[in-house]
C-alpha positions in Angstrom: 80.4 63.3 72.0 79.8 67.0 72.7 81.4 68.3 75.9 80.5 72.0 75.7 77.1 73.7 74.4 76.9 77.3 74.3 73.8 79.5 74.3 72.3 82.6 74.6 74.3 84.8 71.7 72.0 87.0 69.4 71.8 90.5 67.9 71.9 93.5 70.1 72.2 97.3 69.8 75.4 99.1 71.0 74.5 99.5 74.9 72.8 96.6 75.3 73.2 93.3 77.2 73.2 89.4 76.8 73.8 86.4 79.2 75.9 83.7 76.9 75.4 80.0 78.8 77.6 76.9 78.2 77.0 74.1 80.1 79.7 71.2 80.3 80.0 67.3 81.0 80.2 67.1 84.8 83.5 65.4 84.2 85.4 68.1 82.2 83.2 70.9 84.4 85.1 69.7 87.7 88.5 69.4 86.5 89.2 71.9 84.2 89.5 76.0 83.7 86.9 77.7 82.0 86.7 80.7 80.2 85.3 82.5 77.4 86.7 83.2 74.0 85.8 85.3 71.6 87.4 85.9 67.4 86.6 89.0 65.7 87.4 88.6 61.6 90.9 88.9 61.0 92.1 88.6 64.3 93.3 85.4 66.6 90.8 84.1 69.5 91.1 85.8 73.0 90.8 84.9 76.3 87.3 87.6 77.3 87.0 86.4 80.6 87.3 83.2 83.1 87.9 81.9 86.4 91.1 83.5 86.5 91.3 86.5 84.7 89.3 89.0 82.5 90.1 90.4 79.8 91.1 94.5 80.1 88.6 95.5 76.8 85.7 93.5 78.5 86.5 94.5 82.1 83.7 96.2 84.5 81.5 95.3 81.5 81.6 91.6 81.2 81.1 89.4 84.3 81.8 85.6 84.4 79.9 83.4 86.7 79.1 79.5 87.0 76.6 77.5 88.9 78.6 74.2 90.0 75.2 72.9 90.5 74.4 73.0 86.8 77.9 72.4 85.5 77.7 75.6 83.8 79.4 79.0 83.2 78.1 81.9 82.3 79.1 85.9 80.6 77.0 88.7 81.1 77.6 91.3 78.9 76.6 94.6 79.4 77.1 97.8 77.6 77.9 96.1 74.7 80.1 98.4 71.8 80.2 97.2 67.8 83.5 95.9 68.4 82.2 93.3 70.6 80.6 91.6 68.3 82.3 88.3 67.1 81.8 84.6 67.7 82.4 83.8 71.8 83.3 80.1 72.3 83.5 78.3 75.5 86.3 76.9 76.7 87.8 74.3 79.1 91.4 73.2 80.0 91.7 70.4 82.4 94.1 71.1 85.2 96.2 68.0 85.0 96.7 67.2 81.4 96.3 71.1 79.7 93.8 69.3 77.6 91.2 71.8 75.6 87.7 71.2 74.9 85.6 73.8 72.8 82.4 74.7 72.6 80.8 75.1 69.2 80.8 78.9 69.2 77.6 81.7 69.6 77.7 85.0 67.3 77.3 88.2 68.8 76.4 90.5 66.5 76.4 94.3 68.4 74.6 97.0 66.0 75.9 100.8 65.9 
């Protein structure tokens, strides 16, 4: 059963900007964290930006947002550089247990 469906990611010039979408299950949606991830090749997955923090590389260029209406988060991305390009995934942690879902990952790919 797939909890987490992300959208939106694509190829872009450096400068540019794309919305990434994941919508959840209404369950996991009201009772967990979300956030964005995002892994670069040969490196491990970071946290990019969420309900509760943002990421200093992405910061003042990435903005998270979700519509509770829709069960679903959103990241702007603006003023995007090369070395943002990598495969974002959504996340979601429930509050009570910790547990993690995942979405299946979007690839950015940002041209020089």
């Amino acid at each position: 059963q797939v909890q987490l469906v992300e959208s939106g990611g694509g190829l872009v010039q450096a400068g540019g900007s794309l919305r990434l979408s994941c919508v959840a299950s209404a369950r996991i949606f009201s009772d967990s964290a979300m956030a964005w991830y995002r892994q670069t090749p040969g490196k491990r997955r970071e946290m990019i930006a969420g309900n509760l923090a943002t990421a200093n590389s992405v910061r003042g260029r990435f903005i998270f947002s979700s519509d509770n209406a829709k069960n679903t988060i959103y990241l702007q991305m603006n003023s995007l550089k090369p070395e943002d390009t990598g495969v974002y995934y959504c996340n979601a942690r429930e509050v009570g247990s910790g547990r993690e879902y995942w979405g299946q990952g979007t690839q950015v790919t940002v041209s020089s």
